[in-house]
C-alpha positions, 0 to 999 in steps of 0.5 A, a space after each residue: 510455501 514459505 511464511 513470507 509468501 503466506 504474509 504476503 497472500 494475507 493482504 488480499 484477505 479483505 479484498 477478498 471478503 468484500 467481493 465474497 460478501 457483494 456475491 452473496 448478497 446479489 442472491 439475497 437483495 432480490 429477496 428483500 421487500 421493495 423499500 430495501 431493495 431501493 437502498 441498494 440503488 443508492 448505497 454505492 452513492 454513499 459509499 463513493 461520497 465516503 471515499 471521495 470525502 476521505 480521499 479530499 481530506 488526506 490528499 490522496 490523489 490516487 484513490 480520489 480519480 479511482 473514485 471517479 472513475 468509478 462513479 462516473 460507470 456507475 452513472 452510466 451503468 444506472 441510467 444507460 446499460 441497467 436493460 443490457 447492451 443490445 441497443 447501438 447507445 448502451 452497446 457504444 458507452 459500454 464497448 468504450 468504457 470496458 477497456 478503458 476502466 483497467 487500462 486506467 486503474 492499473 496508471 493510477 496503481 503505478 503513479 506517484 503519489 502526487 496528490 489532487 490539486 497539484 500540477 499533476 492532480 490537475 493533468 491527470 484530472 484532465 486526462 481522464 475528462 477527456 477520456 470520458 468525454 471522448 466516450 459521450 462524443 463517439 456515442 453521440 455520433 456514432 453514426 461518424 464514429 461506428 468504427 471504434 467500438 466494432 473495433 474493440 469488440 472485434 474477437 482477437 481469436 476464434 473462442 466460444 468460451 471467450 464468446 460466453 462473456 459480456 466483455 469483449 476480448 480486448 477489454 478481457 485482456 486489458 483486465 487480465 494484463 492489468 491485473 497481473 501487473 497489479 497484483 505483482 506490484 501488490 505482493 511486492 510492497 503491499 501498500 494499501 491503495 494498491 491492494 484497493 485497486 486490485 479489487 477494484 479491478 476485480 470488483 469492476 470485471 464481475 460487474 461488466 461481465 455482469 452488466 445485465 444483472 439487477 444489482 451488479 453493479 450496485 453491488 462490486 461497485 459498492 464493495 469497489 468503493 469500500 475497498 477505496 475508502 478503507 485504502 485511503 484510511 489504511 494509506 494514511 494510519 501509515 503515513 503517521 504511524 509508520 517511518 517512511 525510509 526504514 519501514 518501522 513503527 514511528 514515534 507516534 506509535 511509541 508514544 501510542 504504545 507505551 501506555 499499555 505496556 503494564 508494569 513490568 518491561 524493559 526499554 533500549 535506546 539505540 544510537 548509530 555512532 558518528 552517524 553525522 561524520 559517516 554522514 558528511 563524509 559518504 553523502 546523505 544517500 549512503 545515511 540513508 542506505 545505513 539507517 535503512 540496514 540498521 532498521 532493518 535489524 534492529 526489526 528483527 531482534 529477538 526476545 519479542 522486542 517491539 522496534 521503533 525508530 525515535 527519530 534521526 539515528 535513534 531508535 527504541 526498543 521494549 521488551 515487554 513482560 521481560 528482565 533486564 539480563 534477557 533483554 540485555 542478551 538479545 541487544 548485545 546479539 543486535 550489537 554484534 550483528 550490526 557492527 559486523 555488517 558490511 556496507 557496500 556504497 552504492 557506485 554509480 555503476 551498480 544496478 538499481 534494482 535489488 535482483 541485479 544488485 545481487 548478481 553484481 555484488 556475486 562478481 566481486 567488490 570491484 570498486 565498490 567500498 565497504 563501510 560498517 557502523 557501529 551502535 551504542 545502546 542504553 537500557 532501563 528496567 521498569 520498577 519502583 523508582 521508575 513507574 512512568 513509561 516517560 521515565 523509564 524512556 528518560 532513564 535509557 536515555 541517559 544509560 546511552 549517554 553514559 554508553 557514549 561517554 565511555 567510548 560507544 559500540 557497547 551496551 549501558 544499563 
């Protein structure tokens, strides 16, 4: 198993943890005295009124309807299924609502951001209040609308293991499809209110498997809305931390990080030469595609640099605890790596996705064109003359200007 694959199983670490810890407390809450065991009627309440304050606050769509959606089931699974599923009324909310919490989480996984009072906020918003509102109506009149829930819970095929959960086969399916679409989305980008909404799938399917437990649904769907919240908190340290087009820590983080850097370290300023003639000659797309390359290894550079994007086609490195001699040996090596690198531009005819990409570049170059750049880096020691990191900044900054002037693509201290 490779050490990108086990990086990439880390993301679920907390997803994990809090359903761990909402399966352990379901055996300990009925231990506790009465007065606490109420608080825990009412924790998902305060969790929910957490994320949704959170999510109103940075705008994030997603997780906001998420939030509702779970809230609304818990309302219903509070007032209407704490005493089970057998009544026709708990047994028509319950049928409705089983397939429709996957199908739905596993949309808003694979919807664009598109925030809460936007046009599409407000369709998607509508979408689900029809949904739910379709569920009180067939409930109300189930009399006239009987047929759809004996439909979902009409078995798919003949099982007696199957037969041994609360769900019935459709919804267990919906789950399952769901959340396999999900978690290949998760281990793929990783970000982290698609990590939120595989717990929360999972958090939702223990809880209507176990819908007639006291506390259940108390308990995953607090740990569901935790897993939200901390979505919306981790979504949005991203955004402002994080350059979105190459992936590297921004100048917000520099200007974070700096301030512990300690005495002795070494700071590189990088600059892509000619990128604005590359840039009005090829299109901004193919910019992009070279900052997004130039990114990618300046990300790994060795000696221990941290990388940064500074802004445009500027990037920082630091060294930290290192000399000048051996920060200076690694740039040189990211130099030559990148200057050697050949870009093919984009045809139109070239697939979109990265595994078709590969085999269309397996058949040869075709049409397609191969560019290269090239980079100036200047560098600067911390020491005596300079103290500050602000300094230390400035005087790579000028090294790269003196790499600039004395023809680019080289290394200036």
């Amino acid at each position: 198993m490779s050490y990108a694959f086990i990086k990439r199983l880390t993301v679920i670490a907390l997803p994990v943890g809090l359903l761990l810890a909402a399966f352990i407390a379901l055996h300990r809450v009925p231990l506790l005295p009465a007065a606490q065991r109420e608080l825990a009627g009412y924790a998902p309440f305060l969790a929910l009124a957490g994320g949704l304050g959170l999510s109103l606050a940075f705008n994030r769509g997603r997780a906001f309807f998420a939030l509702l959606l779970l809230g609304t089931f818990y309302l219903v699974a509070r007032n209407s299924l704490a005493q089970g599923v057998s009544e026709p009324v708990p047994r028509a909310l319950f049928l409705c609502f089983a397939p429709l919490i996957p199908v739905n989480l596993t949309l808003f996984c694979f919807m664009r951001e598109r925030g809460i009072f936007s046009h599409a906020g407000r369709l998607r918003l509508g979408f689900l209040a029809a949904q739910i509102g379709a569920v009180f109506w067939i409930t109300r009149f189930r009399q006239d609308y009987g047929a759809i829930p004996d439909l979902i819970a009409r078995p798919l095929i003949p099982s007696h293991f199957l037969s041994g959960f609360a769900l019935p086969q459709s919804a267990l399916l919906c789950f399952l499809l769901g959340g396999t679409l999900v978690a290949i989305r998760v281990l793929k980008r990783r970000y982290p209110i698609d990590v939120a909404l595989l717990g929360t799938l999972v958090a939702l399917l223990i809880t209507c498997n176990q819908i007639g437990t006291e506390f259940a649904p108390a308990l995953f769907v607090t740990a569901a809305a935790l897993l939200l919240t901390i979505g919306v908190l981790q979504d949005s340290h991203s955004m402002a931390f994080s350059d979105d087009l190459t992936g590297l820590p921004s100048r917000r983080a520099l200007n974070e990080q700096v301030m512990g850097l300690g005495r002795n370290y070494v700071v590189a300023m990088l600059d892509v030469d000619h990128f604005k003639r590359f840039n009005d000659t090829y299109g901004h797309d193919v910019g992009d595609q070279v900052l997004k390359m130039v990114g990618a290894r300046i990300a790994a550079v060795k000696g221990g640099g941290k990388p940064y994007r500074y802004g445009g086609e500027e990037f920082t490195v630091i060294f930290p605890r290192k000399g000048l001699q051996e920060a200076t040996a690694h740039l040189e090596e990211l130099r030559q790596a990148i200057g050697s690198y050949q870009l093919w531009i984009r045809g139109t005819d070239r697939p979109k996705e990265a595994e078709a990409g590969k085999a269309k570049r397996a058949e040869g170059p075709g049409n397609a064109k191969a560019v290269s750049v090239t980079i100036s880096i200047g560098v600067a020691v911390s020491g005596d003359a300079l103290r500050s990191p602000a300094e230390v900044i400035k005087a790579a900054d000028k090294a790269l200007y003196r790499a600039k002037q004395r023809g680019r693509n080289q290394i200036a201290s």
